[in-house]
KEKE-3310 file (N, C-alpha, C; in steps of 0.2 Angstrom, whole numbers, plus 5000, padded with zeros to 4 digits):
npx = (5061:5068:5063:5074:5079:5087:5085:5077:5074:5058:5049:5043:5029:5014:5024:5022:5027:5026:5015:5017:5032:5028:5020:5027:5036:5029:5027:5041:5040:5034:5028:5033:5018:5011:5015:5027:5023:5008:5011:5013:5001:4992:4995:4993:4981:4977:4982:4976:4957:4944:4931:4934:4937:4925:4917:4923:4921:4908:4907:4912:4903:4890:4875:4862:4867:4869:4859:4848:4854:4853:4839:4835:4842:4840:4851:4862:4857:4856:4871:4876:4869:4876:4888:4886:4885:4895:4903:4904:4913:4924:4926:4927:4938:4947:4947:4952:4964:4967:4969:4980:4991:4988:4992:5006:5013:5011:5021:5031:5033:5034:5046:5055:5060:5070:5081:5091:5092:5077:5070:5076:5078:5065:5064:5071:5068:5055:5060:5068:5058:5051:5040:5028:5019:5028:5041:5033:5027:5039:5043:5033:5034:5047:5046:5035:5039:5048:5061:5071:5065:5072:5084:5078:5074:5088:5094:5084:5088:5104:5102:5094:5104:5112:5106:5107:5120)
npy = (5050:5036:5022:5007:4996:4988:4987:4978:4981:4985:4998:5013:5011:5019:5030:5037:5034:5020:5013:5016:5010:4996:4995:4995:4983:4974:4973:4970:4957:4951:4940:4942:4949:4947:4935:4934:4928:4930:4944:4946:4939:4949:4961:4954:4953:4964:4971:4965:4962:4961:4965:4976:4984:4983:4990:5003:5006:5008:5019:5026:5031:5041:5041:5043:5036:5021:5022:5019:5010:5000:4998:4994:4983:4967:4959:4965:4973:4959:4959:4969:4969:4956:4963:4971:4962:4956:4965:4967:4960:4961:4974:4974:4965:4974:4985:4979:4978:4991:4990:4985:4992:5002:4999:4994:5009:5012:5005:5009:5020:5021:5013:5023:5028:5023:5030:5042:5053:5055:5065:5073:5063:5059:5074:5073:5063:5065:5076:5071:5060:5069:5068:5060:5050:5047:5041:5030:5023:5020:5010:5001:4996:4991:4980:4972:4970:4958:4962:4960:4968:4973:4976:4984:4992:4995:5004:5016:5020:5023:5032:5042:5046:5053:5064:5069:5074)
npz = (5121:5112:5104:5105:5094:5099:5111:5124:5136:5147:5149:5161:5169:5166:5162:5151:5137:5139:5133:5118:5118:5120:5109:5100:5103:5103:5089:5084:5088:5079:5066:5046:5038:5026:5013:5002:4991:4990:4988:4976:4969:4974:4967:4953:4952:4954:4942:4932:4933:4930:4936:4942:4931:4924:4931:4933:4920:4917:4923:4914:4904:4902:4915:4910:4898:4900:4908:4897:4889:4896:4899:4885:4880:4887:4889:4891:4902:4911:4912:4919:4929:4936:4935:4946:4959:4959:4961:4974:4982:4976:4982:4993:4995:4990:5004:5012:5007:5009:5022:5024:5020:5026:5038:5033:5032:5044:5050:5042:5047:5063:5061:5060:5070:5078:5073:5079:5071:5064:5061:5052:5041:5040:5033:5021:5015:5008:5002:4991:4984:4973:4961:4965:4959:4949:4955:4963:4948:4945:4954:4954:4940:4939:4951:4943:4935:4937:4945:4960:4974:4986:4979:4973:4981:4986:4973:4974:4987:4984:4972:4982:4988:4981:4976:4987:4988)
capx = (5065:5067:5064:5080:5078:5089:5083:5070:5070:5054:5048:5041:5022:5013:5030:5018:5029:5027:5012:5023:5037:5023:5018:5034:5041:5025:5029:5047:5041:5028:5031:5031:5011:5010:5022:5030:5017:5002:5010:5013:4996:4989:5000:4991:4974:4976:4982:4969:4954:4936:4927:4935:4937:4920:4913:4925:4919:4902:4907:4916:4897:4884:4871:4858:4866:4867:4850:4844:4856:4849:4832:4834:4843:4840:4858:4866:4857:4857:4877:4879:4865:4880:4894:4884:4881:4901:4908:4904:4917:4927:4924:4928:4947:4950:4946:4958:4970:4967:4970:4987:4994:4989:4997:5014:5015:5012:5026:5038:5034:5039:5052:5060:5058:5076:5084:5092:5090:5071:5066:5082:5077:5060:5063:5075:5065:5052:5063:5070:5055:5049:5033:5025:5016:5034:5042:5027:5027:5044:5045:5030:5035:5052:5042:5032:5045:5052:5065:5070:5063:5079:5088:5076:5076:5095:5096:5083:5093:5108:5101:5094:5113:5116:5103:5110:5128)
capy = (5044:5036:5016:5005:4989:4984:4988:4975:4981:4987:5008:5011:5012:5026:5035:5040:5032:5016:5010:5017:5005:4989:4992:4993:4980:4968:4973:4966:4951:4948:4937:4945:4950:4942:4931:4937:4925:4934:4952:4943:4938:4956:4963:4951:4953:4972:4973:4960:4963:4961:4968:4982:4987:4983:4994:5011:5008:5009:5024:5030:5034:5046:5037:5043:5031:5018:5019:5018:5003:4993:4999:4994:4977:4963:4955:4971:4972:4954:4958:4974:4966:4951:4963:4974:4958:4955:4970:4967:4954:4967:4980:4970:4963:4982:4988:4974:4979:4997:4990:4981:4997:5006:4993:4997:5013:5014:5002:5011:5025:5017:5008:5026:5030:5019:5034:5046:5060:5054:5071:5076:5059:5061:5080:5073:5059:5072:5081:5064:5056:5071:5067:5052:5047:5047:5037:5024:5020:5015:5004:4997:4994:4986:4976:4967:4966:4954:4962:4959:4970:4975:4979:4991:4997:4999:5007:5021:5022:5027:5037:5051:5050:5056:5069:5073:5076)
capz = (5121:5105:5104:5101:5094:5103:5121:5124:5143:5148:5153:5169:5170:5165:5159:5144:5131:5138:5126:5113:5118:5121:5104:5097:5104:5101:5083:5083:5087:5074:5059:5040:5039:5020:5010:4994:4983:4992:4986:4965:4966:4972:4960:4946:4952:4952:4935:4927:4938:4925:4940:4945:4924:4921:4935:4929:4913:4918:4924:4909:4900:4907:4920:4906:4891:4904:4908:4889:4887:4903:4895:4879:4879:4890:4891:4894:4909:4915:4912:4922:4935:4937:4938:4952:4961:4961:4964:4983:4985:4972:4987:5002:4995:4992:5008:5016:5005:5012:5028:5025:5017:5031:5041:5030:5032:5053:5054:5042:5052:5068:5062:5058:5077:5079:5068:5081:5066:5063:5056:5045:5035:5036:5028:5015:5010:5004:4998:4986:4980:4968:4959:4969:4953:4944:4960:4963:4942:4944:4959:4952:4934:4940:4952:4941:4928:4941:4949:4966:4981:4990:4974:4969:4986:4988:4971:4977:4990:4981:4971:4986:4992:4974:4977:4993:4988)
cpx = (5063:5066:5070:5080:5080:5090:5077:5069:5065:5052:5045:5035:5020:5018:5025:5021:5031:5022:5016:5025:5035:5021:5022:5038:5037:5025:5035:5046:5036:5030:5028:5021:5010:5019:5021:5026:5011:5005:5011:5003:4989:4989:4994:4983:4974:4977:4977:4963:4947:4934:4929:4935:4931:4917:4918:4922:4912:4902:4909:4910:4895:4879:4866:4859:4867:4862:4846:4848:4855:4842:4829:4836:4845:4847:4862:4863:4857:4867:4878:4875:4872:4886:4894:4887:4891:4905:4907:4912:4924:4931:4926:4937:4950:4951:4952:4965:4973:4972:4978:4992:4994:4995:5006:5017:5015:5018:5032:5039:5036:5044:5059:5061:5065:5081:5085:5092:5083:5069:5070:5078:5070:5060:5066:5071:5058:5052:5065:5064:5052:5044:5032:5023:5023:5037:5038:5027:5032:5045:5040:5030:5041:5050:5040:5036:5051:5061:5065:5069:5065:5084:5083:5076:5083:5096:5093:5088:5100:5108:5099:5099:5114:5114:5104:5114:5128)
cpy = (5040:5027:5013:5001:4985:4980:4984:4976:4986:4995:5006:5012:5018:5033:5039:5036:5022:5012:5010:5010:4998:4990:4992:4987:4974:4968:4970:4961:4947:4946:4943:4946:4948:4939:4936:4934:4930:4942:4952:4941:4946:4959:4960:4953:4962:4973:4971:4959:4964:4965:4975:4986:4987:4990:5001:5011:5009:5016:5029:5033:5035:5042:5036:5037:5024:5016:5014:5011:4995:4993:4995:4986:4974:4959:4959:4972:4968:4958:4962:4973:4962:4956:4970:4969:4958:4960:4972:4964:4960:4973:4979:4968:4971:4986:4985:4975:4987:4996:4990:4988:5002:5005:4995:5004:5016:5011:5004:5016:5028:5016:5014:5030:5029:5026:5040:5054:5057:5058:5074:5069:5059:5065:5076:5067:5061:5074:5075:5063:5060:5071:5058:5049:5045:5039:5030:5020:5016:5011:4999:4993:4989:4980:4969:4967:4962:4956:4962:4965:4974:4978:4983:4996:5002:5005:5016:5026:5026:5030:5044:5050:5054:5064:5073:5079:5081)
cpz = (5115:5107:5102:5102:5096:5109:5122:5132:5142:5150:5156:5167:5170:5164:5153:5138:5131:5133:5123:5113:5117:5114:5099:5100:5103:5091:5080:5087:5083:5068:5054:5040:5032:5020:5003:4988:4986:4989:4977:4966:4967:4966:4952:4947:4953:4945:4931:4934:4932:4928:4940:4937:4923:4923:4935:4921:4914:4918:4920:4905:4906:4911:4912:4899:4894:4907:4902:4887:4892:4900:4890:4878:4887:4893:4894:4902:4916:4918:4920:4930:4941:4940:4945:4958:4962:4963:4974:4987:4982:4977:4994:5000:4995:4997:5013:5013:5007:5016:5029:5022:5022:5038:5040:5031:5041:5053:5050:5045:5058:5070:5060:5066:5080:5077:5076:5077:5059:5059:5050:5041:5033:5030:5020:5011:5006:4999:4990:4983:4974:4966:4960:4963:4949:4949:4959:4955:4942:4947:4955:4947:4934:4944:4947:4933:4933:4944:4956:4969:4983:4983:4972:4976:4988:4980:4970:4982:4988:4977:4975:4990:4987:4975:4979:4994:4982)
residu = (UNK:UNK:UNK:UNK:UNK:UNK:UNK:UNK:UNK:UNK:UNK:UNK:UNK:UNK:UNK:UNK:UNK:UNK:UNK:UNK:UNK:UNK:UNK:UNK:UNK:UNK:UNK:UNK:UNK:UNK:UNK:UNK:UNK:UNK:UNK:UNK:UNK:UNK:UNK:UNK:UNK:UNK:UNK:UNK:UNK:UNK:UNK:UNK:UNK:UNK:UNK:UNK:UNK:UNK:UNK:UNK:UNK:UNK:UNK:UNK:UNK:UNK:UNK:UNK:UNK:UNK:UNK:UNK:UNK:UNK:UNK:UNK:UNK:UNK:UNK:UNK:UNK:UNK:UNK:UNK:UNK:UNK:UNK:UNK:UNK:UNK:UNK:UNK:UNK:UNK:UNK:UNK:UNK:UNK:UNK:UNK:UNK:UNK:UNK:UNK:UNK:UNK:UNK:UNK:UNK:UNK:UNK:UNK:UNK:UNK:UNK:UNK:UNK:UNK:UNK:UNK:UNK:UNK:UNK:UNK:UNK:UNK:UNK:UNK:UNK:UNK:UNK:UNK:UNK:UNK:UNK:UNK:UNK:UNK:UNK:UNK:UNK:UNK:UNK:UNK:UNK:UNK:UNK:UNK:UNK:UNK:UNK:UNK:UNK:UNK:UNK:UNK:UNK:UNK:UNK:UNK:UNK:UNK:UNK:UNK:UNK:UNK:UNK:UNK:UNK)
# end
């Protein structure tokens, strides 16, 4: 039995798929889980993040020439002391922004539950996006080259009809 947004009547008790339905249908009444500025300012703070560039470039040299350079000059260590010391809070937004992602993706996964041919779209949307890295680039680049959302969505969309046909 598949959920239908529509059907807000309730399944019988212990049918099995009643959780299910209770946790889909306490889903369709929950407000958006960020606003549109909370996903511009992710967006920004992922791109320009000090923290997060410093502590890969740490890692870009060998521990060994990182030792000799903590060893050897005092400021350099105070520095990398300072961005130890930040990369916790660095550590902790990432992990929430795990969460909310993992978040996005249970509830597109649900929300594809409605879909009478659930598995054909799954297969075919598979089959459509190609190289994830290629795909993700470009959502991401029109994104934060300020195009809207929905239009990048619908022209995906016409495109894996193109694919289709």
């Amino acid at each position: 039995m598949k959920p239908n947004p529509k059907d807000r009547s309730k399944s019988k008790a212990g049918s099995g798929t009643g959780k299910h339905l209770a946790v889909f249908d306490k889903l369709m009444k929950e407000p958006a889980k960020v606003t549109a500025d909370f996903v511009q300012t992710v967006d920004q703070r992922i791109t320009y993040d000090p923290v997060r560039r410093g502590a890969l470039m740490w890692l870009s040299e060998p521990f060994s020439v990182r030792v000799g350079q903590i060893h050897d000059d005092r400021d350099t260590a105070v520095a990398f002391s300072a961005l130890a010391y930040l990369l916790d809070d660095s550590i902790q937004r990432f992990k929430g922004l795990i969460e909310l992602l993992k978040a996005a993706q249970i509830q597109m996964e649900l929300a594809l539950c409605v879909r009478p041919d659930m598995r054909e779209v799954y297969t075919e949307a598979r089959g459509n996006v190609g190289s994830s890295d290629d795909w993700l680039e470009e959502v991401a680049r029109r994104h934060q080259g300020g195009e809207d959302p929905q239009d990048i969505i619908n022209d995906l969309k016409a495109r894996a009809r193109q694919v289709k046909h």
